[in-house]
C-alpha positions as CSV (number, residue, x, y, z in Angstrom):
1,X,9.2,14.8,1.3
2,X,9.5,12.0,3.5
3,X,10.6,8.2,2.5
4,X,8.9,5.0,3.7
5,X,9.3,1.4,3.3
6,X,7.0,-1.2,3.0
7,X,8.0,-5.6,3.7
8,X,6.4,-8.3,2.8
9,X,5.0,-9.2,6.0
10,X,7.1,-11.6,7.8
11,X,7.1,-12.0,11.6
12,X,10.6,-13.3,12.1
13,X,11.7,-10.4,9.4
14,X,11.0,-7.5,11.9
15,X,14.6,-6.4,11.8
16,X,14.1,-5.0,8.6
17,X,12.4,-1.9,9.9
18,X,14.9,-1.2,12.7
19,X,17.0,-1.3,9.7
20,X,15.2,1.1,8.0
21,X,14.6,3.5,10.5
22,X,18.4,3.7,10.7
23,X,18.9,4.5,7.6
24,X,17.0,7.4,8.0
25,X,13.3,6.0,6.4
26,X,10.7,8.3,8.2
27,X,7.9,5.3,8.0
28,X,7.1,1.8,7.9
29,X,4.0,0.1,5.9
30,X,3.5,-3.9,6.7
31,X,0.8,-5.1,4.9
32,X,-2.2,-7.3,5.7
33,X,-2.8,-10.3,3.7
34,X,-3.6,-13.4,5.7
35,X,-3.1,-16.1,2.6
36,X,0.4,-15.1,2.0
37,X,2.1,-13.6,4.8
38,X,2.1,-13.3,8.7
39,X,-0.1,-11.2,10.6
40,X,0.5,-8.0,9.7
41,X,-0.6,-6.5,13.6
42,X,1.7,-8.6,15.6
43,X,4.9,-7.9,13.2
44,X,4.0,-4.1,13.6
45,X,3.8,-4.6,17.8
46,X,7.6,-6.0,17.4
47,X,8.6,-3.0,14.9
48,X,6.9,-0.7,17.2
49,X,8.6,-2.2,20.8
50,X,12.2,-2.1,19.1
51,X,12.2,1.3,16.7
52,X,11.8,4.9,18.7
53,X,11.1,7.5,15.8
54,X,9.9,5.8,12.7
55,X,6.1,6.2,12.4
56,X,4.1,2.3,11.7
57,X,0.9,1.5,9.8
58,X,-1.0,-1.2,8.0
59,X,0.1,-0.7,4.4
60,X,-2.6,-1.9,3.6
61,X,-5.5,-3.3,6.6
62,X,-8.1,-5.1,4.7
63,X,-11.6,-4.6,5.8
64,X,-13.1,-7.9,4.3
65,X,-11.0,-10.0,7.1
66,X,-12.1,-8.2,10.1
67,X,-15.0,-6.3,11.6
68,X,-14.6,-3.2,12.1
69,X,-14.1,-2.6,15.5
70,X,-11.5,-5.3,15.5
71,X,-9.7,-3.2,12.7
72,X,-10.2,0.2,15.1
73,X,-8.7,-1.7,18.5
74,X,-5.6,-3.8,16.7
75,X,-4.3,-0.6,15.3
76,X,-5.5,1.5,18.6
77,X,-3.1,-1.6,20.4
78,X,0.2,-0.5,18.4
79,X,-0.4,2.7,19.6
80,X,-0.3,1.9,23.0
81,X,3.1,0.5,22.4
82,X,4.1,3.6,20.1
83,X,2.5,6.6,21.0
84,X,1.6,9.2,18.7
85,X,3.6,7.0,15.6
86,X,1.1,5.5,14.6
87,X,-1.5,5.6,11.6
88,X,-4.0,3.1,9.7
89,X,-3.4,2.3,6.2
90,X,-6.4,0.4,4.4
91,X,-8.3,-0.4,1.3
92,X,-11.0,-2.4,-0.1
93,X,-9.4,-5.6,-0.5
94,X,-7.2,-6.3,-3.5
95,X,-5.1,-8.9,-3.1
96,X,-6.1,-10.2,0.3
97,X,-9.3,-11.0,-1.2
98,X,-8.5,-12.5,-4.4
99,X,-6.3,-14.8,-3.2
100,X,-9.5,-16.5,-2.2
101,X,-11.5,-16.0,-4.5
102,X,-13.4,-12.6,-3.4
103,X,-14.0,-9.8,-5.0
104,X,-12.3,-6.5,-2.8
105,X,-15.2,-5.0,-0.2
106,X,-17.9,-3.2,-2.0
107,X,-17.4,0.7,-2.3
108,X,-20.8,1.3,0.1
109,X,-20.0,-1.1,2.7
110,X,-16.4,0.3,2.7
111,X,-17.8,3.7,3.9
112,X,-19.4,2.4,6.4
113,X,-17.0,0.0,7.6
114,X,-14.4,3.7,7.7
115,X,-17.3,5.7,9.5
116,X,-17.0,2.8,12.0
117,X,-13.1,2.9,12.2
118,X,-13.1,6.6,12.6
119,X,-15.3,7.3,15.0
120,X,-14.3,5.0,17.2
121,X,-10.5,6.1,17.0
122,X,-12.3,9.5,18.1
123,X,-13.5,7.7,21.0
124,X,-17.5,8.2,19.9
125,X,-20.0,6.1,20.3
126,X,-20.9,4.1,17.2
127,X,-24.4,2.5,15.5
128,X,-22.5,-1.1,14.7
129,X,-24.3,-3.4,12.6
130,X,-23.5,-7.2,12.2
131,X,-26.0,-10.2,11.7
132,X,-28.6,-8.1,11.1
133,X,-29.0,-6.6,14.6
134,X,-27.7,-3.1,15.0
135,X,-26.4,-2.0,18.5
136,X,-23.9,1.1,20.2
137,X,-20.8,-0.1,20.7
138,X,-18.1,2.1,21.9
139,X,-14.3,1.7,23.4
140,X,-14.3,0.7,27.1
141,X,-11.7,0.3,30.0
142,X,-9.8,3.4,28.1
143,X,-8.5,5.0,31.4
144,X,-6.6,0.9,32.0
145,X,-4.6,1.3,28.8
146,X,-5.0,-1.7,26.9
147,X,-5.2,0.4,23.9
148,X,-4.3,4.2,23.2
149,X,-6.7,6.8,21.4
150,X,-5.7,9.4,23.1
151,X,-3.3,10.0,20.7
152,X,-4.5,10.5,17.0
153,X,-3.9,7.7,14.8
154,X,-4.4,9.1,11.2
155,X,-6.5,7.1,8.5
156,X,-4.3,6.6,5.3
157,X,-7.2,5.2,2.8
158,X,-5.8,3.2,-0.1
159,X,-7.7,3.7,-3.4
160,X,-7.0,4.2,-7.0
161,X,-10.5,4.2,-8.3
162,X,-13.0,6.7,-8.6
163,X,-15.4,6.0,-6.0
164,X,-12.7,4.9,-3.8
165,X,-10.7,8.1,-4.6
166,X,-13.9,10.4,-3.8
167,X,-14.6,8.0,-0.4
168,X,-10.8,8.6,0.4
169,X,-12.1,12.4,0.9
170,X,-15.2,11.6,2.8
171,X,-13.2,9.7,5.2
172,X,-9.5,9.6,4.8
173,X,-6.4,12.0,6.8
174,X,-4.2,10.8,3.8
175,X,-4.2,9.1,0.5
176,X,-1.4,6.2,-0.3
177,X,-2.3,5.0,-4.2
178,X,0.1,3.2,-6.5
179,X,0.9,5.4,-9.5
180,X,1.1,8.6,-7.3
181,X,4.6,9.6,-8.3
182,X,3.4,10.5,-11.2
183,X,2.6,14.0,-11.4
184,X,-0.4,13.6,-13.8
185,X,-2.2,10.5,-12.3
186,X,-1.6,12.4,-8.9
187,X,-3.6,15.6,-10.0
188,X,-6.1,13.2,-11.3
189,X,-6.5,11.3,-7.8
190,X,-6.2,14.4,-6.0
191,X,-9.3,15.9,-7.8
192,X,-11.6,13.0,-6.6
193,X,-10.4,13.1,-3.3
194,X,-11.4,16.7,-3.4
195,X,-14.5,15.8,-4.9
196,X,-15.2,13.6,-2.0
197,X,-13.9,15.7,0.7
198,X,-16.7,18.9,-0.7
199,X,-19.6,16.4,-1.0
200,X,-19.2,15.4,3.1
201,X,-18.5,18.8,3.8
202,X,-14.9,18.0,5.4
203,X,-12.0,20.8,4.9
204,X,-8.8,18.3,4.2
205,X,-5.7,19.1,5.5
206,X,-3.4,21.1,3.7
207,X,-1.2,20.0,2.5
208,X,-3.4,16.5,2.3
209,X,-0.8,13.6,3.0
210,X,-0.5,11.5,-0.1
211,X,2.0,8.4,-0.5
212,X,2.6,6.6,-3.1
213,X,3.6,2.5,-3.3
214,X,6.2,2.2,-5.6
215,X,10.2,0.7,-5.9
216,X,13.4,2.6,-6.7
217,X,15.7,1.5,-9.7
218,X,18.9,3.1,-8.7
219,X,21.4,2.5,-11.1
220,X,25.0,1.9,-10.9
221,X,27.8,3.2,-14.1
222,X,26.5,1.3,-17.0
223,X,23.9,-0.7,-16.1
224,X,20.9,-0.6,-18.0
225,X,17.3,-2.4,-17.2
226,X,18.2,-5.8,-18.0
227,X,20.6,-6.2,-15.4
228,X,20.3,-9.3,-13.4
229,X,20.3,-6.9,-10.3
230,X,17.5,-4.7,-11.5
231,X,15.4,-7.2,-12.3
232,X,15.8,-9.2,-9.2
233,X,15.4,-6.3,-6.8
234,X,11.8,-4.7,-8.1
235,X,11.0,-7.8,-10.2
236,X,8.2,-9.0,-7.8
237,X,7.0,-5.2,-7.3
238,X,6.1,-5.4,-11.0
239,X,4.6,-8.5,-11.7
240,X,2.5,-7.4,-8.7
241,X,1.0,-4.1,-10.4
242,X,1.1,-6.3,-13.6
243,X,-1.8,-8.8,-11.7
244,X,-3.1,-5.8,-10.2
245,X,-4.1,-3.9,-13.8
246,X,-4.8,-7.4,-14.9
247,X,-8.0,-7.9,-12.4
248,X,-9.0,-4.4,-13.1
249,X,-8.8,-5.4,-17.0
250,X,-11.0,-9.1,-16.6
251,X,-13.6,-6.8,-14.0
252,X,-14.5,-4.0,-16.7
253,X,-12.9,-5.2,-19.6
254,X,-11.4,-1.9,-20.4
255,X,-8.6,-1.4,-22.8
256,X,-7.6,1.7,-21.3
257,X,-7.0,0.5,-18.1
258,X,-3.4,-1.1,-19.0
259,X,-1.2,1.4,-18.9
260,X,1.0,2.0,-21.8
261,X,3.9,0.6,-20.8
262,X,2.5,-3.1,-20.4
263,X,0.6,-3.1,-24.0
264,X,3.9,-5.0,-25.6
265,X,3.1,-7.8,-24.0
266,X,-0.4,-7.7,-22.4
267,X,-1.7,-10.0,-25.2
268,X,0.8,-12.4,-24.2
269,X,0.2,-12.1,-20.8
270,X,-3.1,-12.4,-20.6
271,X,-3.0,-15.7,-22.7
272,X,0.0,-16.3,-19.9
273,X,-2.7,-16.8,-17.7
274,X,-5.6,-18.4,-20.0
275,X,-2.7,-21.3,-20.4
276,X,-2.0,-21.2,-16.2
277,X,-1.8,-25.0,-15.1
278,X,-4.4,-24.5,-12.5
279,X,-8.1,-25.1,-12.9
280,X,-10.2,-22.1,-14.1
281,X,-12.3,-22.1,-11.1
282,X,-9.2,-22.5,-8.7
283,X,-6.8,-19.8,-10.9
284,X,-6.8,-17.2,-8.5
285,X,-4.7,-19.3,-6.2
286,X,-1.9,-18.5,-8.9
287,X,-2.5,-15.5,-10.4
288,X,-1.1,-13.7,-7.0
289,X,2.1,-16.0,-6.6
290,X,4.8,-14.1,-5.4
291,X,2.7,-11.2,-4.6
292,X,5.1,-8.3,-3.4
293,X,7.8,-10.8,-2.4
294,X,9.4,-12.1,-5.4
295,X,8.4,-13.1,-9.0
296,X,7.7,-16.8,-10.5
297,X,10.1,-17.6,-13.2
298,X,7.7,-18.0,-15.5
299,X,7.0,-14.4,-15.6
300,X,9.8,-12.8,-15.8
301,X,10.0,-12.1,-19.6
302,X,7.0,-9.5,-18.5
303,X,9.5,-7.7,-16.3
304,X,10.6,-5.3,-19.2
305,X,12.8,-2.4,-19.3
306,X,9.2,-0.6,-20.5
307,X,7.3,-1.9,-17.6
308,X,10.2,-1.6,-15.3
309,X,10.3,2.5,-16.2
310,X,6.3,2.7,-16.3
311,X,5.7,1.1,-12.5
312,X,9.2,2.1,-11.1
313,X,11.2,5.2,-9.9
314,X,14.0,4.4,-12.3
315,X,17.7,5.6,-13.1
316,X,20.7,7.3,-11.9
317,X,20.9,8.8,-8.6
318,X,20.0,12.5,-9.6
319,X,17.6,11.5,-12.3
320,X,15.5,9.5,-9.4
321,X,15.8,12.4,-7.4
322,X,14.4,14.8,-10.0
323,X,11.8,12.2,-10.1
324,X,10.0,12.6,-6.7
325,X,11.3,16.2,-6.9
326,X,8.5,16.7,-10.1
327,X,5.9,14.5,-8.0
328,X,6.4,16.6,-4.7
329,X,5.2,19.7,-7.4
330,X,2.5,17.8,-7.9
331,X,1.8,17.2,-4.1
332,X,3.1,14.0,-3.3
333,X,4.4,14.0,0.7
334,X,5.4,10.3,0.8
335,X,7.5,7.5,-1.4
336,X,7.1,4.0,0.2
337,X,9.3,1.6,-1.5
338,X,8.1,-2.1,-1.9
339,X,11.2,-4.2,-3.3
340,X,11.9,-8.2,-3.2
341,X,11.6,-9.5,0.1
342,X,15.7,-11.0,-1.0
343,X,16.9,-8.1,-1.8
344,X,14.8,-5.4,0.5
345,X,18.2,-4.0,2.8
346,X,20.1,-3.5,-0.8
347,X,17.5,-1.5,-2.0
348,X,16.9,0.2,1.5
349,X,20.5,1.0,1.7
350,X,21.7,2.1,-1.8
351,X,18.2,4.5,-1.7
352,X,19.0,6.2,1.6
353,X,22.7,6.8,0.8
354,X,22.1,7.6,-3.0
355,X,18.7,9.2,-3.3
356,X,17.9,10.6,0.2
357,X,21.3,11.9,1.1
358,X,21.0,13.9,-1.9
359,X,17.4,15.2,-1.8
């Protein structure tokens, strides 16, 4: 098993994964989301000039931003600056997106968009369509080093949907989904990738890398999920997968897609956001508030001990290690925590000293 964290992407806020990586964290995820955060490639060229064994992604790149090939050389850059530590975390789009307004990047154009990505990171020569006029493009200058291919930079795809689970085979090195510590939506995700790996005619690697997005509740002598503490340190995480079921559940209007654990207040919620001060056409600018970083006041009476135990790795120190110890059965390879930007060290620090030092 190996331990990641992921920040909210903040440029200035580098330190955090120098911090990490001395704490003994094997990996660091920055996201890419342009309306909220900074840029996720030149935070990770700061990470990667001032750490020297943690391995740096995207966590997640979004495709609907920038054209491939952009995608294929900013990642191919950090690796020129970190050699061999680096990878490429991406997905269709969910949050980057809606915070505009968009809908994440189609399932078919995301295929091609990764057949782009990875051959090019192979150092092929690629049919690259844009504006209607299809053309060869392929990598030049490689032997001047302004980016580094030479060594491989593997392909993490995000996805917790079907088609993107079976696409994940087709053209992923790794999986990273949220809900992967859990043994029985990992077999599940695991089966599509399979799925998807069989119809390409690709042999995955085995063990396949799979990580999973998540935050860790440690907690101290007689504290129980109410605490002040608790709630403040993986408050934003769920509110985060809260919006994130809730887009799923106004797409297909499917019941089944809340999870259990958020049914005690999902009618509440969801009139929550029916009642949301901003105009119905302009809502999605506040849906996302807070996204990964922290949580608006008004929603904290969502972050219940229920939904705190269904999004989180939660409870004492040997009972969160049992935790991942049951997932890593099931073949997870990778927990990347996402706390509150506020309260990110405390939760990188009382992990690594009460959960990795005993696993």
């Amino acid at each position: 098993m190996e331990f990641g964290v992921s920040v909210s992407t903040k440029i200035d806020d580098w330190q955090l994964i120098t911090y990490a990586e001395d704490l003994g964290f094997d990996m660091g995820w920055v996201p890419d989301s342009q309306m909220i955060w900074s840029d996720c490639y030149a935070t990770l060229a700061l990470a990667a000039h001032n750490t020297s064994r943690m391995r740096l992604g995207t966590g997640v790149a979004i495709p609907g931003t920038r054209i491939a090939p952009v995608t294929a050389h900013s990642i191919a850059s950090i690796n020129q600056l970190a050699p061999g530590r680096v990878f490429l975390g991406i997905g269709t789009g969910h949050t980057a997106m809606r915070v505009m307004g968009m809908e994440p990047m189609k399932i078919a154009a995301f295929r091609d968009y990764l057949g782009v990505v990875r051959d090019l990171l192979h150092g092929k020569e690629v049919e690259y369509s844009l504006d209607g006029r299809t053309r060869t493009i392929r990598f030049l200058h490689l032997d001047q080093h302004f980016i580094n291919i030479h060594d491989p930079i593997p392909i993490y795809v995000a996805a917790n949907g079907p088609r993107a689970l079976r696409t994940a085979g087709e053209y992923g090195d790794g999986l990273v989904s949220v809900f992967n510590d859990r043994p029985e939506v990992l077999q599940e995700h695991l089966a599509l990738v399979r799925l998807g790996a069989e119809k390409a005619g690709r042999t995955l690697p085995d063990p396949l890398p799979t990580a999973t997005f998540t935050c860790a509740v440690v907690l101290k002598p007689g504290e129980d999920l109410r605490s002040d503490r608790v709630i403040e340190e993986c408050g934003s995480y769920v509110t985060a997968i809260i919006h994130f079921v809730y887009e799923i559940y106004r797409q297909t209007g499917q019941e089944e897609v809340v999870p259990d654990a958020y049914r005690g207040f999902w009618e509440e919620y969801c009139a929550h956001v029916e009642h949301m001060q901003t105009p119905e056409d302009k809502r999605y600018l506040q849906i996302h508030n807070g996204h990964c970083t922290f949580y608006v006041p008004e929603e904290r009476r969502f972050i219940t001990p229920e939904a705190i135990r269904g999004t989180c790795l939660v409870g004492k120190p040997d009972e969160v290690v049992e935790q991942i110890r049951q997932a890593e059965k099931a073949g997870l390879n990778t927990v990347v925590l996402l706390p509150s930007m506020a309260e990110s060290r405390n939760v990188f620090r009382d992990f690594a000293q009460q959960v990795i030092a005993r696993y």
